[in-house]
mmCIF entry with sequence, helices, sheets and N, C-alpha, C, O atoms, coordinates in Angstrom:
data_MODEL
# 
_entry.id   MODEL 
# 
_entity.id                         1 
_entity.type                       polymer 
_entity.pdbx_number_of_molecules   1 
# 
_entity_poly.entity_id                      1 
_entity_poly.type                           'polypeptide(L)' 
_entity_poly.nstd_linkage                   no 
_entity_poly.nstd_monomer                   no 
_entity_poly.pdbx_seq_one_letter_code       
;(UNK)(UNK)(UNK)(UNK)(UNK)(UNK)(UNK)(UNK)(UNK)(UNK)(UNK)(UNK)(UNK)(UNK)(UNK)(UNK)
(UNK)(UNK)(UNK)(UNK)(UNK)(UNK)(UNK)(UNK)(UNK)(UNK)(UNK)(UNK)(UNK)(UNK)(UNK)(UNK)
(UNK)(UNK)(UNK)(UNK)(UNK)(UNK)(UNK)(UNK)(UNK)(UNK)(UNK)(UNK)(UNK)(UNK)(UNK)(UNK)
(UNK)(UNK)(UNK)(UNK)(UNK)(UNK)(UNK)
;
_entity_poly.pdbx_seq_one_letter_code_can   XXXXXXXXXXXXXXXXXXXXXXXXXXXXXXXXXXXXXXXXXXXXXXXXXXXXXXX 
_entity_poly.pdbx_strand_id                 A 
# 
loop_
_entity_poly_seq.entity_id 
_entity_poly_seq.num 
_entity_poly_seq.mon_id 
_entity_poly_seq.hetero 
1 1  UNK n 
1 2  UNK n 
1 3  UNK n 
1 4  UNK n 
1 5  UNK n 
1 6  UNK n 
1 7  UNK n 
1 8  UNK n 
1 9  UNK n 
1 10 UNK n 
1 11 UNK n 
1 12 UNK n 
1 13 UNK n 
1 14 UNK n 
1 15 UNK n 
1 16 UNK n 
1 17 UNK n 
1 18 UNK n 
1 19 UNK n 
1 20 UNK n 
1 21 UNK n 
1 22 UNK n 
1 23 UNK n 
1 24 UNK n 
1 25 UNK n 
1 26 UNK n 
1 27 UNK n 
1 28 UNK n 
1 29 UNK n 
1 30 UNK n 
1 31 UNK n 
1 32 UNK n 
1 33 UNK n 
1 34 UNK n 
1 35 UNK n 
1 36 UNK n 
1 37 UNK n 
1 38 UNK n 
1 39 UNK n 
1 40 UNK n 
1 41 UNK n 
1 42 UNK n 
1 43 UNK n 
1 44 UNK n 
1 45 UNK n 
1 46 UNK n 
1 47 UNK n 
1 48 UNK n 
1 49 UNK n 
1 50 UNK n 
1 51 UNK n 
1 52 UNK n 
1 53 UNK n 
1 54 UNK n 
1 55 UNK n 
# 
_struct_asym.id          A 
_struct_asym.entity_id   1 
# 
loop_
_struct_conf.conf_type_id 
_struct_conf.id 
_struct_conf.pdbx_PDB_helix_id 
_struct_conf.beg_label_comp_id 
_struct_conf.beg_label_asym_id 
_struct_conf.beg_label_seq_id 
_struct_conf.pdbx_beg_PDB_ins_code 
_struct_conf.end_label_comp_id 
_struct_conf.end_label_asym_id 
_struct_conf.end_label_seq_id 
_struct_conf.pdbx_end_PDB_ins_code 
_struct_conf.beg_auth_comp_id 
_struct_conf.beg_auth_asym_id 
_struct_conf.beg_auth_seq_id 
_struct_conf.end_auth_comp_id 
_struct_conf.end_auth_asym_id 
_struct_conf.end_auth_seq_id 
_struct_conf.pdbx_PDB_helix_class 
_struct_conf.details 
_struct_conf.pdbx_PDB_helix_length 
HELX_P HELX_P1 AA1 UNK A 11 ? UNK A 24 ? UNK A 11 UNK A 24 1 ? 14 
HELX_P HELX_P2 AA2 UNK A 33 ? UNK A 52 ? UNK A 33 UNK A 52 1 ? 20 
# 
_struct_conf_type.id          HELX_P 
_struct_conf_type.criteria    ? 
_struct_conf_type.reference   ? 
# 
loop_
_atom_site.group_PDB 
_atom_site.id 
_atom_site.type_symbol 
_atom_site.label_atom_id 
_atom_site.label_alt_id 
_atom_site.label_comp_id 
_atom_site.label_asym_id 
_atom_site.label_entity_id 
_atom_site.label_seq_id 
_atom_site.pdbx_PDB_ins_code 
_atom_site.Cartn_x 
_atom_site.Cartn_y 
_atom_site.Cartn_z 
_atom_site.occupancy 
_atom_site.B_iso_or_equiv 
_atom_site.pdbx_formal_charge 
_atom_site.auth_seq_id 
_atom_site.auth_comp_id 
_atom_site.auth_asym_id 
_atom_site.auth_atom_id 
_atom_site.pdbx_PDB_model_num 
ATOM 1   N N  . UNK A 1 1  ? 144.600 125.524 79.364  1.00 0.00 ? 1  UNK A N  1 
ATOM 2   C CA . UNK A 1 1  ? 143.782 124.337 79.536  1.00 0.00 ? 1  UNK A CA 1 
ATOM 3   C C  . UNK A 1 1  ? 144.391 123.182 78.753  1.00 0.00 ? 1  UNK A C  1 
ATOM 4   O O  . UNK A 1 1  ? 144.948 123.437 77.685  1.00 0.00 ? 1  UNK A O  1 
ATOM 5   N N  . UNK A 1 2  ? 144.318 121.729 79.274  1.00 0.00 ? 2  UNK A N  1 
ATOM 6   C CA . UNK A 1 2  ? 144.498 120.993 78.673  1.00 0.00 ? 2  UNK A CA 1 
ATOM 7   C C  . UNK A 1 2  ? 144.100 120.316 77.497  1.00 0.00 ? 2  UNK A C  1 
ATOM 8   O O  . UNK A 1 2  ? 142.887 120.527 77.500  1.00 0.00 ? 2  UNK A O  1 
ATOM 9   N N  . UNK A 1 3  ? 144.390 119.512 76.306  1.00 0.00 ? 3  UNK A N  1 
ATOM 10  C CA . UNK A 1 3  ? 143.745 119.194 75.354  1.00 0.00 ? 3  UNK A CA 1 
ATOM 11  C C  . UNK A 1 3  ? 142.980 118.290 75.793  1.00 0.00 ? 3  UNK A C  1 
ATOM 12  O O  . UNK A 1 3  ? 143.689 117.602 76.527  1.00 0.00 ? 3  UNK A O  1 
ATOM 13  N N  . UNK A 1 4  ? 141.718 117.790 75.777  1.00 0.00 ? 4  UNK A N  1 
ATOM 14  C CA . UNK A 1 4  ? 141.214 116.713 75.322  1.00 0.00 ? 4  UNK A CA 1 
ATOM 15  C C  . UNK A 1 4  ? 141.313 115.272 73.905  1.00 0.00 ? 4  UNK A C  1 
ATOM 16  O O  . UNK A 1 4  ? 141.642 115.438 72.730  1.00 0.00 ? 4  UNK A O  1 
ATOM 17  N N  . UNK A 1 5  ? 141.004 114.293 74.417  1.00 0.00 ? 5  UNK A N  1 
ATOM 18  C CA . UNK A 1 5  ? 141.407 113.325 73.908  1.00 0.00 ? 5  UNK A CA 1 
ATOM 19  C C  . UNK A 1 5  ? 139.765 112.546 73.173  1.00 0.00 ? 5  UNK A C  1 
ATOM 20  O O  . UNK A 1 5  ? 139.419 111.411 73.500  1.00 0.00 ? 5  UNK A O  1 
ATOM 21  N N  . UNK A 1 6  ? 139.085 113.267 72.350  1.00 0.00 ? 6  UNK A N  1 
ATOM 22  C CA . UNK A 1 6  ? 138.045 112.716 72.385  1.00 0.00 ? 6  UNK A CA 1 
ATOM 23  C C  . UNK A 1 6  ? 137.978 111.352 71.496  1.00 0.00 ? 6  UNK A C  1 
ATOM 24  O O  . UNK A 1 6  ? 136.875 110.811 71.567  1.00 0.00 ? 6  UNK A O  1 
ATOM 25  N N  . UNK A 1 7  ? 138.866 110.730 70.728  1.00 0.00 ? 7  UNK A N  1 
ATOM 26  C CA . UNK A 1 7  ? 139.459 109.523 70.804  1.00 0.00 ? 7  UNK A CA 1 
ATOM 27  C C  . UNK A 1 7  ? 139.211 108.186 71.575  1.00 0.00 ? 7  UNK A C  1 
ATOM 28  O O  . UNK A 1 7  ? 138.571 107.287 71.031  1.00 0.00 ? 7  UNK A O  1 
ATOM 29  N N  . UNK A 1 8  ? 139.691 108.053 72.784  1.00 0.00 ? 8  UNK A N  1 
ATOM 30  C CA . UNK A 1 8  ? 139.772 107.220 73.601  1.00 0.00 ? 8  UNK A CA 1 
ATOM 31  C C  . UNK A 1 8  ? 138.521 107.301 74.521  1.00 0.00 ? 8  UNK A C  1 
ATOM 32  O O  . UNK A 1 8  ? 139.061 107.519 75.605  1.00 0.00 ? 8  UNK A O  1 
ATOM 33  N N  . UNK A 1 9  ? 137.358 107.265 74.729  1.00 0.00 ? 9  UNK A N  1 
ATOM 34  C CA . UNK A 1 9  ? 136.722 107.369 75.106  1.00 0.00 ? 9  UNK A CA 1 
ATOM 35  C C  . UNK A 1 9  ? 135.532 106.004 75.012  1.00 0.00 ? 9  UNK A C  1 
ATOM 36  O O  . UNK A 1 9  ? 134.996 105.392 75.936  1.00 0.00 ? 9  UNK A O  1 
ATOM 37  N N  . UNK A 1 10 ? 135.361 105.799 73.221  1.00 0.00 ? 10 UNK A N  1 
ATOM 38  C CA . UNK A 1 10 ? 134.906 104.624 73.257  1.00 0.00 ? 10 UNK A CA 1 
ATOM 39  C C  . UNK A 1 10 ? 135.795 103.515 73.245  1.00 0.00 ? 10 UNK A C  1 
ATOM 40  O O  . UNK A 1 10 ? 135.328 102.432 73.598  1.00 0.00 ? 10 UNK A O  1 
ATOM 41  N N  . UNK A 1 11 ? 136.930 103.576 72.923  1.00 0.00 ? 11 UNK A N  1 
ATOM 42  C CA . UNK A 1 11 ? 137.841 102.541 72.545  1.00 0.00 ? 11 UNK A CA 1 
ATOM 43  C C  . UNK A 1 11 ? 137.775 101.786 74.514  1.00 0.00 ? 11 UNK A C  1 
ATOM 44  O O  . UNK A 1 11 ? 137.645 100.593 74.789  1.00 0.00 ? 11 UNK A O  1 
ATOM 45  N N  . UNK A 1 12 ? 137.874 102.610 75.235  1.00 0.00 ? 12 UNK A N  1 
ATOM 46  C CA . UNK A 1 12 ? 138.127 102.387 76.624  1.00 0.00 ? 12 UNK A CA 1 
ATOM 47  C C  . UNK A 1 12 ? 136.712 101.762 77.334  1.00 0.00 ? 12 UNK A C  1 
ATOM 48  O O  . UNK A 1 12 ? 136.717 101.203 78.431  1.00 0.00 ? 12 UNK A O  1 
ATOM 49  N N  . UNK A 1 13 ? 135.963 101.889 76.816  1.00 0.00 ? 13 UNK A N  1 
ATOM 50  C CA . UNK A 1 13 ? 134.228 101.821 76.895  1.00 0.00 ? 13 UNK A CA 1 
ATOM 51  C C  . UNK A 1 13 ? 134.615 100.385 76.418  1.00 0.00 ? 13 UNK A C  1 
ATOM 52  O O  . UNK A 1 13 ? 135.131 99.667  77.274  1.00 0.00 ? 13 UNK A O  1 
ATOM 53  N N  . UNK A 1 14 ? 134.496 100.044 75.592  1.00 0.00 ? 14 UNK A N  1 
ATOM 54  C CA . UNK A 1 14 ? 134.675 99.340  75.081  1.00 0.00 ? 14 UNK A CA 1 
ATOM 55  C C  . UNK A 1 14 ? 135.116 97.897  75.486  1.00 0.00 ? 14 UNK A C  1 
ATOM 56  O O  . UNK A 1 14 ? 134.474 96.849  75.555  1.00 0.00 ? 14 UNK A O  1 
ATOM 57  N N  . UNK A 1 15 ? 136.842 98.286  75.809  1.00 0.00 ? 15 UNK A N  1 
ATOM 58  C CA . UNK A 1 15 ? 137.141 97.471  76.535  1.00 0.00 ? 15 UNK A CA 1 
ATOM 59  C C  . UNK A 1 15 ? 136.824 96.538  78.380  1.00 0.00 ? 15 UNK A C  1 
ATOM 60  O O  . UNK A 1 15 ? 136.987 95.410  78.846  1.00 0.00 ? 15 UNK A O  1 
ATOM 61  N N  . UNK A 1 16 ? 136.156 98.284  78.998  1.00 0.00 ? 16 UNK A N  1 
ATOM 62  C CA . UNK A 1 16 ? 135.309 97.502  80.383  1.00 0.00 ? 16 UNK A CA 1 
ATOM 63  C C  . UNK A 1 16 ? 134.108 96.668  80.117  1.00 0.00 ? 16 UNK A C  1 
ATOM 64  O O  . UNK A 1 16 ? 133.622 95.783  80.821  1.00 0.00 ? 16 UNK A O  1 
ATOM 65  N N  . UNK A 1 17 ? 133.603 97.264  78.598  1.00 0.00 ? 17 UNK A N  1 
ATOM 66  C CA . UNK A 1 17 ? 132.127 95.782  78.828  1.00 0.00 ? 17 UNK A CA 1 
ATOM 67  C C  . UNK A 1 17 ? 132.442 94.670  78.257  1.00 0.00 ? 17 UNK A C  1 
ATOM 68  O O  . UNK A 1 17 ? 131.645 93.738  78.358  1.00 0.00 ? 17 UNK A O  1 
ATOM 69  N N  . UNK A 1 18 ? 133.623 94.497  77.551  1.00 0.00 ? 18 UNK A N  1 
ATOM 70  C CA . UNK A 1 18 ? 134.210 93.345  77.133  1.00 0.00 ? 18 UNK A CA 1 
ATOM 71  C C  . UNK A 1 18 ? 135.108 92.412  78.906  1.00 0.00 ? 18 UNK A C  1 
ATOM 72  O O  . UNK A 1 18 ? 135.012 91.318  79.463  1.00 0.00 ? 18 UNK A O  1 
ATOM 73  N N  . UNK A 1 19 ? 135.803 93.572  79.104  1.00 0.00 ? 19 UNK A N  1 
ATOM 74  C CA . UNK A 1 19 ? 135.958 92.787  81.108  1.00 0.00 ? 19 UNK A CA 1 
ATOM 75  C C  . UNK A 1 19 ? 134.482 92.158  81.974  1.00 0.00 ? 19 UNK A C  1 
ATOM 76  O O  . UNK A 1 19 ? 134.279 91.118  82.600  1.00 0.00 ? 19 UNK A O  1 
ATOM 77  N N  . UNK A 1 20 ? 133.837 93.058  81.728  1.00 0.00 ? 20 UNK A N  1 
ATOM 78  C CA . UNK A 1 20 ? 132.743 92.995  82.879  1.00 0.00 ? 20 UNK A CA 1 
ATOM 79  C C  . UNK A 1 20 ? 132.214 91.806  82.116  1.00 0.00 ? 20 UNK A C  1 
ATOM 80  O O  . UNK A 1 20 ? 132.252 90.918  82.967  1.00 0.00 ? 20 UNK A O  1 
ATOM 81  N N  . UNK A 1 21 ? 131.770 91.301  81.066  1.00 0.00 ? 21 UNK A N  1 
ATOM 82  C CA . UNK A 1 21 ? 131.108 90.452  80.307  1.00 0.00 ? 21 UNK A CA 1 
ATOM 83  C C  . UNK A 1 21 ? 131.859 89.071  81.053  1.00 0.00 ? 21 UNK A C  1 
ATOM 84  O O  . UNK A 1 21 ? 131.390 88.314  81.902  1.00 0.00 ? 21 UNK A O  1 
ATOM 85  N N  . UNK A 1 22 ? 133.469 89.061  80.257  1.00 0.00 ? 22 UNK A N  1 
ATOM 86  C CA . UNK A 1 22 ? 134.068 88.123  80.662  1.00 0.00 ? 22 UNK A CA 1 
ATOM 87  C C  . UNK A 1 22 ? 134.171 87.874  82.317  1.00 0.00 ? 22 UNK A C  1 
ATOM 88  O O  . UNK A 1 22 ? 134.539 86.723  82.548  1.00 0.00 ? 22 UNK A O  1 
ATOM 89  N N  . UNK A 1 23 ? 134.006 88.435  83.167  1.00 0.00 ? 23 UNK A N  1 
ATOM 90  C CA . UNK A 1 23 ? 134.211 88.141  84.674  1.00 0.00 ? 23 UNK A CA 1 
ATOM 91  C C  . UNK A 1 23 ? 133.117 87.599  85.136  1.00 0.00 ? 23 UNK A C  1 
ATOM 92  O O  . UNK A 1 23 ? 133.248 86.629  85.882  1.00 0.00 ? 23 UNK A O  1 
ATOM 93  N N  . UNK A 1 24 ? 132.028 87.994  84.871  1.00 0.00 ? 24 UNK A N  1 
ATOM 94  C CA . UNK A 1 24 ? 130.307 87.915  84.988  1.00 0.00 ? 24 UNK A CA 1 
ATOM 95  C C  . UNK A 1 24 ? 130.349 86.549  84.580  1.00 0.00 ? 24 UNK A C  1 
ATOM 96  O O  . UNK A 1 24 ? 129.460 86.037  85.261  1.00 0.00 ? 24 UNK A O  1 
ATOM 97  N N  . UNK A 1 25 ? 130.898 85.573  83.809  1.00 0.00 ? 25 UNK A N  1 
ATOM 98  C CA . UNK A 1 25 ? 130.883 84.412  83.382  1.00 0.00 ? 25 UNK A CA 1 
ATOM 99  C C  . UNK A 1 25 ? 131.622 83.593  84.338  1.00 0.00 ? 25 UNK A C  1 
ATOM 100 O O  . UNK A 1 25 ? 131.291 82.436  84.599  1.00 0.00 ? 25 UNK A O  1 
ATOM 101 N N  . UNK A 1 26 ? 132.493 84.113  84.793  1.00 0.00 ? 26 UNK A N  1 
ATOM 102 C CA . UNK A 1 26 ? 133.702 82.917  85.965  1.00 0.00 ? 26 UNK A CA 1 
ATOM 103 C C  . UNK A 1 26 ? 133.562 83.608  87.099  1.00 0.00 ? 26 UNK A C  1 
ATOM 104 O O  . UNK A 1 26 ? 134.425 83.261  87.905  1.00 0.00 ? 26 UNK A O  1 
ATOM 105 N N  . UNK A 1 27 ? 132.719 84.588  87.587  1.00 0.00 ? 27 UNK A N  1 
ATOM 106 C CA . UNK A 1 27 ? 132.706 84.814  89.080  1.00 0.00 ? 27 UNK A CA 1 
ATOM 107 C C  . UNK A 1 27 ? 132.022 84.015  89.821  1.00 0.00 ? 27 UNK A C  1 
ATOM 108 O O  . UNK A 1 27 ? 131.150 83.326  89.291  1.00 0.00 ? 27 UNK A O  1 
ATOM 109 N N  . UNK A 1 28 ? 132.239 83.943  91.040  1.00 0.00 ? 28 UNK A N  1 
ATOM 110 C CA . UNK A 1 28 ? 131.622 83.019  91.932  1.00 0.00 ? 28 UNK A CA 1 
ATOM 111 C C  . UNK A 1 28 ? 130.108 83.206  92.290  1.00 0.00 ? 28 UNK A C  1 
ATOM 112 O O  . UNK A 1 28 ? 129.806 84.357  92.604  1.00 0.00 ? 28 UNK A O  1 
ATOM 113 N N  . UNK A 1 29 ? 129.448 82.594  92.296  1.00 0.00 ? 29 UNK A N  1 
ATOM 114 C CA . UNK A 1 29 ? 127.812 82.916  92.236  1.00 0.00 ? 29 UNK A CA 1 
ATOM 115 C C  . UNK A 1 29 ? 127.129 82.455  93.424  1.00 0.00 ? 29 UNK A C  1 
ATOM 116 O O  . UNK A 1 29 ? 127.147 81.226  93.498  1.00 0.00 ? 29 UNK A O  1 
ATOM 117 N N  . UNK A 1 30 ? 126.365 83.192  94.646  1.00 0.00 ? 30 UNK A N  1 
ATOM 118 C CA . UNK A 1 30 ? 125.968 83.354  95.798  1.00 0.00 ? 30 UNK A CA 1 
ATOM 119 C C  . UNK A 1 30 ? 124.759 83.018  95.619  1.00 0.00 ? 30 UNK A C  1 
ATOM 120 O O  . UNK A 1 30 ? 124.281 83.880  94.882  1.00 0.00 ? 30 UNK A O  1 
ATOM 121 N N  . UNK A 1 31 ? 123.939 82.211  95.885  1.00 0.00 ? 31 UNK A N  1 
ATOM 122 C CA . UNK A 1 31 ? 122.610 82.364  96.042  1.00 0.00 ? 31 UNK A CA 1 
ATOM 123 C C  . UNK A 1 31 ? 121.805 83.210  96.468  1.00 0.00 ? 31 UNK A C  1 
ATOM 124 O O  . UNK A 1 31 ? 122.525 83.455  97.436  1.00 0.00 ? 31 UNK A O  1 
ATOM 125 N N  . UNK A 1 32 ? 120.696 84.085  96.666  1.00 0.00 ? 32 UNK A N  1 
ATOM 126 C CA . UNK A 1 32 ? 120.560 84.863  97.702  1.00 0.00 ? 32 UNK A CA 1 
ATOM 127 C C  . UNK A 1 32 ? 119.917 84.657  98.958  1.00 0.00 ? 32 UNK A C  1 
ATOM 128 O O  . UNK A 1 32 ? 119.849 85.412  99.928  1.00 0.00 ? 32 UNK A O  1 
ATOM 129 N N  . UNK A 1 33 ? 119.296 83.113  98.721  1.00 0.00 ? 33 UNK A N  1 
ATOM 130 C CA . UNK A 1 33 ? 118.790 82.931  100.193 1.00 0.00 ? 33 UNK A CA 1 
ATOM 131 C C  . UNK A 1 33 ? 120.077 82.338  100.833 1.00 0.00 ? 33 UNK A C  1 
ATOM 132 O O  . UNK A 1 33 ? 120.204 82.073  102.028 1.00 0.00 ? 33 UNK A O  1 
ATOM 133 N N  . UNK A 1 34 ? 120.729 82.219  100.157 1.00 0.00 ? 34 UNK A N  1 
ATOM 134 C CA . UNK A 1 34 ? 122.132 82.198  101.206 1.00 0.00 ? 34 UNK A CA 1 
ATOM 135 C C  . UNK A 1 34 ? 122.814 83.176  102.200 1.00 0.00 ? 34 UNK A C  1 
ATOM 136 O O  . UNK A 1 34 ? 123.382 82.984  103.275 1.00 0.00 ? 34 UNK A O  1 
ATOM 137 N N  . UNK A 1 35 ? 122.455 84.773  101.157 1.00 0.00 ? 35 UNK A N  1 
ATOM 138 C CA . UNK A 1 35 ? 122.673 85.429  102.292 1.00 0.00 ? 35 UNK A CA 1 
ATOM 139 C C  . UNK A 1 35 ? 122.016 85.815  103.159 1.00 0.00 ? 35 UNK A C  1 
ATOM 140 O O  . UNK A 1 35 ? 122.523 86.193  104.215 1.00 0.00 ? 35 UNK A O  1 
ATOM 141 N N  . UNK A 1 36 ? 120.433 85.823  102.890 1.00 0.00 ? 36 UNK A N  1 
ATOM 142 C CA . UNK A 1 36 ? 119.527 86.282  103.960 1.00 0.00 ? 36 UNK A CA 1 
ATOM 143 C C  . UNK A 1 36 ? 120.130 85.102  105.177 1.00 0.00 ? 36 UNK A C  1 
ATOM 144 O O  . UNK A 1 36 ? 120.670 85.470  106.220 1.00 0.00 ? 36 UNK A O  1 
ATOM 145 N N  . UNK A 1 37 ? 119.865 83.313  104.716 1.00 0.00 ? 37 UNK A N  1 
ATOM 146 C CA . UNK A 1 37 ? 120.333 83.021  105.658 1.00 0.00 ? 37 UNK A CA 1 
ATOM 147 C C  . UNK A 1 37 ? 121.443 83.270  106.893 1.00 0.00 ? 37 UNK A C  1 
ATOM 148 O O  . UNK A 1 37 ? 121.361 83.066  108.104 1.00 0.00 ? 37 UNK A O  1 
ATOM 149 N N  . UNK A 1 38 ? 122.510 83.797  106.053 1.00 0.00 ? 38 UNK A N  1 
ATOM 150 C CA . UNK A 1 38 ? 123.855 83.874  106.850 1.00 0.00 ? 38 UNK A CA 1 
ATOM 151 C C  . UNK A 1 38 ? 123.288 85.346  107.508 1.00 0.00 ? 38 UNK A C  1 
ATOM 152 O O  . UNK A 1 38 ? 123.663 85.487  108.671 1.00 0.00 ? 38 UNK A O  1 
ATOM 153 N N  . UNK A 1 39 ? 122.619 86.247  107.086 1.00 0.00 ? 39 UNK A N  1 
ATOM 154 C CA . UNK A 1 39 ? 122.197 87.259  107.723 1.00 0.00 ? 39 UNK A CA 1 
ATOM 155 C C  . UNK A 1 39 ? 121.652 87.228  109.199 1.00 0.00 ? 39 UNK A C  1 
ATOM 156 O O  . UNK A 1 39 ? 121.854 87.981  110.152 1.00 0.00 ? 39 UNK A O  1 
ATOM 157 N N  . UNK A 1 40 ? 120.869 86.060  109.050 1.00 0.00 ? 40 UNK A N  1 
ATOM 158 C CA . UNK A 1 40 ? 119.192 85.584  109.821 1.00 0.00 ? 40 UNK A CA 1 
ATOM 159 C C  . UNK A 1 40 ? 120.590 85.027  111.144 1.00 0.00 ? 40 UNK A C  1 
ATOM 160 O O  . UNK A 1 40 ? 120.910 85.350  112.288 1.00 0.00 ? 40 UNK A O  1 
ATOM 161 N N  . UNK A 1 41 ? 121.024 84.103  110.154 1.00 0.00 ? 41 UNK A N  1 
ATOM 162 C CA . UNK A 1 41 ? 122.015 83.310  111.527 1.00 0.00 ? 41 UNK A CA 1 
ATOM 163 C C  . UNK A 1 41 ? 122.909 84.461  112.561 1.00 0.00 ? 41 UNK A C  1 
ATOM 164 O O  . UNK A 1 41 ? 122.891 84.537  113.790 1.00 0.00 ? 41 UNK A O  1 
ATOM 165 N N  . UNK A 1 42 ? 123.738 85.366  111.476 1.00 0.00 ? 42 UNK A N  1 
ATOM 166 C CA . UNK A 1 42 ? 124.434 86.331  112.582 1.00 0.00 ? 42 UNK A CA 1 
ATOM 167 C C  . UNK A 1 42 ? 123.666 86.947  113.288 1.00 0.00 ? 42 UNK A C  1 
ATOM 168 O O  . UNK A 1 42 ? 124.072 86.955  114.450 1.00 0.00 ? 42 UNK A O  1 
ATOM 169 N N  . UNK A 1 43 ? 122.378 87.681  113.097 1.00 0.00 ? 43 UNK A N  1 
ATOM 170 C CA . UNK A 1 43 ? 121.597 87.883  113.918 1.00 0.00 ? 43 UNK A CA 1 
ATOM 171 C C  . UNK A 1 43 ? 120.760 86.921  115.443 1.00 0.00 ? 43 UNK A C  1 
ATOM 172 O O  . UNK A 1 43 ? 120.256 87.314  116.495 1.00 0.00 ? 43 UNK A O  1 
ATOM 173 N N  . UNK A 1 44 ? 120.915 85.940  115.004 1.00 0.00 ? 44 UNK A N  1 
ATOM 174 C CA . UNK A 1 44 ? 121.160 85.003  116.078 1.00 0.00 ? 44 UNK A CA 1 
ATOM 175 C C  . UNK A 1 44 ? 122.422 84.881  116.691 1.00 0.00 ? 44 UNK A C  1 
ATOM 176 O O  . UNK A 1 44 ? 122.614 85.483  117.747 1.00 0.00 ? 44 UNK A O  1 
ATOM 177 N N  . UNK A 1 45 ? 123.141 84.325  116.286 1.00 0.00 ? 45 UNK A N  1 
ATOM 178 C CA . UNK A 1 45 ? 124.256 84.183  117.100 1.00 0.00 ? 45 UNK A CA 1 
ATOM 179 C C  . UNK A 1 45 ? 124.971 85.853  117.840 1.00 0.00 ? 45 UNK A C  1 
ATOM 180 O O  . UNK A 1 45 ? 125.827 85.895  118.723 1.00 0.00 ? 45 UNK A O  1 
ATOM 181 N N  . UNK A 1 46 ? 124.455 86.813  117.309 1.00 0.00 ? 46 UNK A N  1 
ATOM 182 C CA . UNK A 1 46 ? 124.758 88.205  118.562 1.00 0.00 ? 46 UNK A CA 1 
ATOM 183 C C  . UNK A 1 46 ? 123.662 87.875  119.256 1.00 0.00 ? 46 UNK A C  1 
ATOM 184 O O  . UNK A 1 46 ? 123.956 87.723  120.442 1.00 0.00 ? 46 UNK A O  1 
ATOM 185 N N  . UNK A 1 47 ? 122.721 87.729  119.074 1.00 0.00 ? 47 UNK A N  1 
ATOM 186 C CA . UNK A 1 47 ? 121.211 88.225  119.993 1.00 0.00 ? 47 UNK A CA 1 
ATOM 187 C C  . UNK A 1 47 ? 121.846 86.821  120.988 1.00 0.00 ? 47 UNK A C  1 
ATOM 188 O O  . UNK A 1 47 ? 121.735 87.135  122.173 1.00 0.00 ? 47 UNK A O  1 
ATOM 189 N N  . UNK A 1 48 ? 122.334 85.695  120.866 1.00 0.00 ? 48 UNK A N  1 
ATOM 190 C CA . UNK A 1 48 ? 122.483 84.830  121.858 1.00 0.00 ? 48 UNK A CA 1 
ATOM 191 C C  . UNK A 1 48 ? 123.605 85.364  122.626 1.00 0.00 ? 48 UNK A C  1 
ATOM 192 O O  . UNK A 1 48 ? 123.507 85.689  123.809 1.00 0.00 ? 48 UNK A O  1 
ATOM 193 N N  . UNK A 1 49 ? 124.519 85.436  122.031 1.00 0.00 ? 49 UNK A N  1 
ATOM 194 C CA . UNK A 1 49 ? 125.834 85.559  122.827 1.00 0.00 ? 49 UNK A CA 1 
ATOM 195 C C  . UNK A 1 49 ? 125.632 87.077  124.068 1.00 0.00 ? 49 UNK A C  1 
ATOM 196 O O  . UNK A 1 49 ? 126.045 87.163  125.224 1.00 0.00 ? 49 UNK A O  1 
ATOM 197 N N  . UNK A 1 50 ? 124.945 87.967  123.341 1.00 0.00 ? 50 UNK A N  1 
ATOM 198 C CA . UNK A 1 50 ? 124.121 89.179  124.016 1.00 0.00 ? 50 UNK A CA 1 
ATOM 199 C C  . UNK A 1 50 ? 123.210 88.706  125.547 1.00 0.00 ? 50 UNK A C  1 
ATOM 200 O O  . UNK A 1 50 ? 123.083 89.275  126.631 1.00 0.00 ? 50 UNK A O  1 
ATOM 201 N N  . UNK A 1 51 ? 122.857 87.820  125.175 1.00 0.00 ? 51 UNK A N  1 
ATOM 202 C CA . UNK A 1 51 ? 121.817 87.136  126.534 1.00 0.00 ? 51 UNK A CA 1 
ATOM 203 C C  . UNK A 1 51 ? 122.504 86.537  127.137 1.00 0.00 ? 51 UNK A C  1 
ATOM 204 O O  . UNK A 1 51 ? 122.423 86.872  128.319 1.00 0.00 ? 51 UNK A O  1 
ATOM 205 N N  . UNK A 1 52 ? 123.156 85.816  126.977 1.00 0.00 ? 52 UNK A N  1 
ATOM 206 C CA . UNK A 1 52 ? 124.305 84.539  127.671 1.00 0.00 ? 52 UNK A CA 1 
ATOM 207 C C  . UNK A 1 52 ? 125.398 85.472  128.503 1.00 0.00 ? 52 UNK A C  1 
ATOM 208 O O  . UNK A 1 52 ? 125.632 85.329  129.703 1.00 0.00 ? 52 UNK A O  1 
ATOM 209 N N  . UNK A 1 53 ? 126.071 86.533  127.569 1.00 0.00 ? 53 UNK A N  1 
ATOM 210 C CA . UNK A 1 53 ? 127.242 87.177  128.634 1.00 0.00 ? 53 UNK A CA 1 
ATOM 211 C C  . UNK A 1 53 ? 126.740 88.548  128.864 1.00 0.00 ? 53 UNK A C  1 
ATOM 212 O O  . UNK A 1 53 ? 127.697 89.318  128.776 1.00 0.00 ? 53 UNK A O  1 
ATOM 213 N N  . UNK A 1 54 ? 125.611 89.193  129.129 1.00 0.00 ? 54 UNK A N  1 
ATOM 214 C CA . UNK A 1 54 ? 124.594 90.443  129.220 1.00 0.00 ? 54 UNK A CA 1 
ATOM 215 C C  . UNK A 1 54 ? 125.930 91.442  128.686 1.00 0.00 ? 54 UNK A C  1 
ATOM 216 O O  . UNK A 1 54 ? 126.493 92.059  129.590 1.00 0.00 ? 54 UNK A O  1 
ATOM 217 N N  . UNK A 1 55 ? 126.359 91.595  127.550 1.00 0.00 ? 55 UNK A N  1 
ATOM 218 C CA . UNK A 1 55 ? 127.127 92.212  127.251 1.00 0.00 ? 55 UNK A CA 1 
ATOM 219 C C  . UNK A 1 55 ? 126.369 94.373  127.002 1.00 0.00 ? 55 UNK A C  1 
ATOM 220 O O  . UNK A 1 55 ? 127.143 95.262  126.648 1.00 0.00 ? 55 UNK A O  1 
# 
């Protein structure tokens, strides 16, 4: 069996909530009635295009 490294475990911990922290600050931020909208709309625009060419 291999050794374990019980060491690196928090050190590595560590470093993803220090990433996730920093990204969470400069990621791009969606509204969410933005997506229901864009939801609501694609659902329109199949249900039309569906009636128009009886696909």
């Amino acid at each position: 069996m291999a050794k374990q490294k019980k060491s690196e475990g928090f050190h590595s911990a560590a470093g993803l909530i220090r990433y996730f922290d920093a990204e969470e600050k400069t990621s791009l931020r969606i509204p969410p009635w933005f997506v229901i909208a864009l939801c609501v709309g694609t659902i329109f625009v199949v249900t039309a295009v569906n009636i128009i060419w009886k696909i």
